[in-house]
N, C-alpha and C positions, 0 to 999 in steps of 0.2 A: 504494500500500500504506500502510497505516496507519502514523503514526510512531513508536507505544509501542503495541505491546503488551506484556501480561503473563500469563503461565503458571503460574496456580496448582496447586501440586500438592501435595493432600491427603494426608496418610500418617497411616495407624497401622498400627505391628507391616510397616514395609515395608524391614528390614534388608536382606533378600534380593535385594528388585525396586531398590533407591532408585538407586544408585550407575548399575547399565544404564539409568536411566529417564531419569535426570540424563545422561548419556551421548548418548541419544538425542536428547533437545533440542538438547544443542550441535552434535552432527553436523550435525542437518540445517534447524536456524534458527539466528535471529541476536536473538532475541528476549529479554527478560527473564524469569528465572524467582523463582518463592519458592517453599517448601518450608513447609504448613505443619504441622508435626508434631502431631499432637491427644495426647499426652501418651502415646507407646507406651510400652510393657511392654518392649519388646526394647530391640536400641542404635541403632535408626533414627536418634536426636540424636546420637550419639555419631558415628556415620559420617560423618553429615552434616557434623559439625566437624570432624574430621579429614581429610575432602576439601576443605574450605573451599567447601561450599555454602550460597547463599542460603538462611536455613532460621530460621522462627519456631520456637519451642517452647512451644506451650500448658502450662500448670500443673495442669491436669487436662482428662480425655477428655471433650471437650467433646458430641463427634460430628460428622459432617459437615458439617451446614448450618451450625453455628457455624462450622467451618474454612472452608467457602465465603465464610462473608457476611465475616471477620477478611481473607480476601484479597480481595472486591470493596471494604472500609476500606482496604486496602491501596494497590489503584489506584489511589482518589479520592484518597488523599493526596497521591499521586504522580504524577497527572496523566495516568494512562495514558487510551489510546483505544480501548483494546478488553482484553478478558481473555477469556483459556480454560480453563475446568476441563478437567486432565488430572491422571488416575489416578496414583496410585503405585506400581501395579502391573505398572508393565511392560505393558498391555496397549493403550493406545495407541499412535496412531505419529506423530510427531513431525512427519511430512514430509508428512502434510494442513493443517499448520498453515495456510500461505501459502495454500494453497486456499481453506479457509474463511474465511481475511479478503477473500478478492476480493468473496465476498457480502456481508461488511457493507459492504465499499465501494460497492456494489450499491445498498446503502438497507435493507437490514435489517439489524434490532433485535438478533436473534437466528439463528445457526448450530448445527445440530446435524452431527457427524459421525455420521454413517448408514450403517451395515451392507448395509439394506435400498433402494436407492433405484435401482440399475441391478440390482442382487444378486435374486432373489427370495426370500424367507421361508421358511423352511425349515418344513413343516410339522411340527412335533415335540411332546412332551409340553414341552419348555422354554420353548417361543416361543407356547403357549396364553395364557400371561400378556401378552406383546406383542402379541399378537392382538386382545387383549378392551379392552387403554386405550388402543388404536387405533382400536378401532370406537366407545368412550368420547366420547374427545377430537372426534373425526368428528362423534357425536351430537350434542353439546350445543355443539359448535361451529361447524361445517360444516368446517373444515380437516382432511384428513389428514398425520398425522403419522406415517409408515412404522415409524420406532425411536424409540418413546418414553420405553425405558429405558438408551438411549446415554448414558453417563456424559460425553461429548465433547462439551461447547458452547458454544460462544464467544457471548461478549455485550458488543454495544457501548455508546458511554459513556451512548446513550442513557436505559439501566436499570440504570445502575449506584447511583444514590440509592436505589430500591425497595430494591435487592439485599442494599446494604448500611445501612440502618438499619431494615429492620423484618423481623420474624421469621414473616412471613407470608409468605416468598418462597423455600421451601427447592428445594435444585439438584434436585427430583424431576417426574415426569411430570404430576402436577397442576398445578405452574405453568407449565410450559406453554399449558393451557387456561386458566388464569388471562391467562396474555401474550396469548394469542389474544383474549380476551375486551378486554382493554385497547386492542386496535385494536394493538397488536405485530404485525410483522412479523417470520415465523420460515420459514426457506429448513433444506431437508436437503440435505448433500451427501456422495456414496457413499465413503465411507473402507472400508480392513479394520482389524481388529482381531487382535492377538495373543491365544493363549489364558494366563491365568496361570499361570505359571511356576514360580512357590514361594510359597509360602502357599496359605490357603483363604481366600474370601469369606464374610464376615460371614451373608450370608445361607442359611442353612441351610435345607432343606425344609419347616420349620414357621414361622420369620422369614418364607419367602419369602411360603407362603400370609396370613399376616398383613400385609405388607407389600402384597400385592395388592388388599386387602381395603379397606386403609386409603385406599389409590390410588382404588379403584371408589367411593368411598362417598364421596372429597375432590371429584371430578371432576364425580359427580352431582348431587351437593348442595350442598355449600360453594362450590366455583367458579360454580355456577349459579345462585346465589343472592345472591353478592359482589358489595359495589357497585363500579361503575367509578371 
């Protein structure tokens, strides 16, 4: 097993989830965590210092892939050998962790926590979207990627310089086919996932279809046209 890892976990507006989520890590690893707040609106920081959690504070909402790429800076500093983006919302689970490091230990680059890899896909009006930058990433790559929009995946230290000094590597399903494309090695392995709990996700019905959009049009164009 790998001798550092590190557990990033992104939060905004995660008053509700943060404290179970933190919870949840220590139950059932032994692993390092950071907390990195993107400037919430609620008392997400405030919590987090009165439990005396690991926990940055951005100075303004930066958004995700800054809080990603601030804790793959983080690791480099620190010497870690692997990192995993995990939610603030409560809707990961903590006790795939050790799973998913066996494949990097394996030889790959990259781990996704996967919904879909023993599970089958649920046919629905919500999984049309996982459907289509699966069949995406498939095209213009040859690799199937089951769950492409598994916020769940751990990266070893191999890509940790990409991650963290350029801003053309955000934690979404086009790079992925980016990774693919770079000769990365990317393994899924079958996690569940909790539903959220308290709060709403960012993504709203009109985000979501823009969000897709953005996704289809990175995957076929930009990623397939990016030099190596």
């Amino acid at each position: 097993m790998f001798k550092k890892i590190l557990i990033v976990v992104p939060a905004y507006n995660e008053a509700e989830n943060i404290v179970k989520t933190i919870k949840d890590i220590k139950e059932h690893t032994r692993n390092d965590y950071v907390i990195i707040d993107d400037c919430s609106q609620d008392n997400t920081y405030d919590i987090c210092k009165k439990n005396h959690f690991n926990v940055l504070h951005l100075p303004i909402n930066y958004g995700l892939t800054s809080g990603v790429q601030i804790g793959f800076k983080y690791a480099l500093q620190n010497n870690y050998d692997a990192l995993i983006q995990f939610d603030g919302d409560g809707q990961h689970m903590a006790q795939y962790i050790d799973k998913m490091a066996i494949e990097l230990e394996n030889g790959y680059d990259i781990v996704i926590g996967s919904r879909y890899v023993t599970e089958k896909k649920p046919f629905s009006p919500r999984m049309i979207g996982s459907r289509l930058l699966s069949f995406l990433i498939k095209l213009t790559t040859g690799k199937k990627i089951n769950d492409p929009t598994s916020g769940m995946r751990m990266f070893s230290k191999t890509v940790f310089n990409e991650f963290a000094n350029s801003m053309n590597y955000p934690p979404e399903p086009d790079m992925l086919a980016c990774m693919i494309k770079r000769g990365k090695k990317i393994k899924e392995v079958q996690v569940e996932m909790r539903d959220r709990e308290f709060g709403e996700s960012y993504l709203n019905p009109i985000r979501s279809i823009k969000y897709m959009l953005e996704m289809c049009i990175s995957i076929i164009f930009i990623q397939s046209f990016r030099k190596r």
